[in-house]
C-alpha positions in Angstrom: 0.0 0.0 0.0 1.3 3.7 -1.2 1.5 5.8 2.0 1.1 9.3 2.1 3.3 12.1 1.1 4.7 13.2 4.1 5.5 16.7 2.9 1.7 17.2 2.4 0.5 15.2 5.7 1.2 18.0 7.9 -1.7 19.3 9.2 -0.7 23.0 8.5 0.9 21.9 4.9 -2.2 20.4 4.0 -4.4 23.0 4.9 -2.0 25.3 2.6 -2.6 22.7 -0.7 -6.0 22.2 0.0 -6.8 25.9 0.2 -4.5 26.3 -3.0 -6.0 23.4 -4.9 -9.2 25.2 -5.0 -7.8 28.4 -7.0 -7.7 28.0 -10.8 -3.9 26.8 -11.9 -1.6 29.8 -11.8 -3.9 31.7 -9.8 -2.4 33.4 -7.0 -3.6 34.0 -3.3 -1.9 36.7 -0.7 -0.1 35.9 2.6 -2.1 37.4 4.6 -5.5 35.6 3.1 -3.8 32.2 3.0 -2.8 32.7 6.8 -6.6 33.5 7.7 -7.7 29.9 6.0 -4.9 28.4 7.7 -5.1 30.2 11.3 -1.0 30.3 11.2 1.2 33.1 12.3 3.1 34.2 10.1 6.4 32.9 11.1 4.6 29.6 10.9 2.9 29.7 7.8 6.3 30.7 6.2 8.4 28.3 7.4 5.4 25.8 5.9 5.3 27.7 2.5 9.5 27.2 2.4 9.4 23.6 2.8 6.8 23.2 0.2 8.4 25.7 -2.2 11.7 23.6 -2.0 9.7 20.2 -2.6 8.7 22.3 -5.9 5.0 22.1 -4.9 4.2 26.5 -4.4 5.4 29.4 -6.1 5.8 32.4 -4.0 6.3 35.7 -5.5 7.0 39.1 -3.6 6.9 42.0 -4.6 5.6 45.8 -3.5 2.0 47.2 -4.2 3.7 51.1 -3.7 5.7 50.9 -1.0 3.7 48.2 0.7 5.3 44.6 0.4 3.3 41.7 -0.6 3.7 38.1 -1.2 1.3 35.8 -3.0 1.6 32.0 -3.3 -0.1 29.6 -6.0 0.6 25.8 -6.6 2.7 25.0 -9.1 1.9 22.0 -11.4 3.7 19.5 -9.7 2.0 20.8 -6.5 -1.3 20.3 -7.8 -0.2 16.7 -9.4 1.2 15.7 -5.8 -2.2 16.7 -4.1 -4.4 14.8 -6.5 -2.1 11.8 -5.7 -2.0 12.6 -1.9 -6.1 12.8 -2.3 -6.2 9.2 -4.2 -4.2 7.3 -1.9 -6.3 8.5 1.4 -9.0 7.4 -0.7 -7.5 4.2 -1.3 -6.8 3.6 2.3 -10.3 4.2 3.2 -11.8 2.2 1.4 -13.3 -0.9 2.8 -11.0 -3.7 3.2 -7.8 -1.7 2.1 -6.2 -2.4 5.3 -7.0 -6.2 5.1 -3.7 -8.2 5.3 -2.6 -9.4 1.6 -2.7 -13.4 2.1 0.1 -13.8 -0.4 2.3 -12.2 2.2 2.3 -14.8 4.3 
């Protein structure tokens, strides 16, 4: 049985890609909305969005609105691939009987 992706199985991580996976592709959400949906300070939610940035799953893009600074985030392809993945195998291990042992294992 496929487990699942650990970078996505934190709570706070998959909070972020679920919120994400809603948006069209290359659609972008601000910071500071993305940290309401997630309830994260925003030490916290940046740490979260720097792991998944590095496993190549968000884009995150600063930059100023006049002097103001803001940063947006939107999944990336391979982001949204992972998540549909992540979503299939939960599926897969609730299904009835997917935790049965396999007999040929024995």
């Amino acid at each position: 049985m496929q487990t699942p992706d650990e970078i996505i199985h934190q709570p706070v991580r998959l909070k972020i890609m679920a919120a994400l996976n809603t948006l069209e592709a290359r659609q972008w959400l601000e910071f500071v909305a993305l940290r309401a949906i997630v309830q994260a300070t925003d030490g916290n939610l940046g740490a979260h969005l720097t792991t998944l940035e590095a496993a190549g799953y968000v884009l995150v893009e600063k930059d100023f609105v006049g002097k103001k600074p803001r940063t947006r985030v939107c999944l990336s392809r391979s982001g949204r691939e992972a998540f549909g993945r992540y979503v299939i195998t939960l599926q897969a291990i609730l299904e009835p009987g997917s935790l049965e042992p396999d007999p040929q294992q024995n």
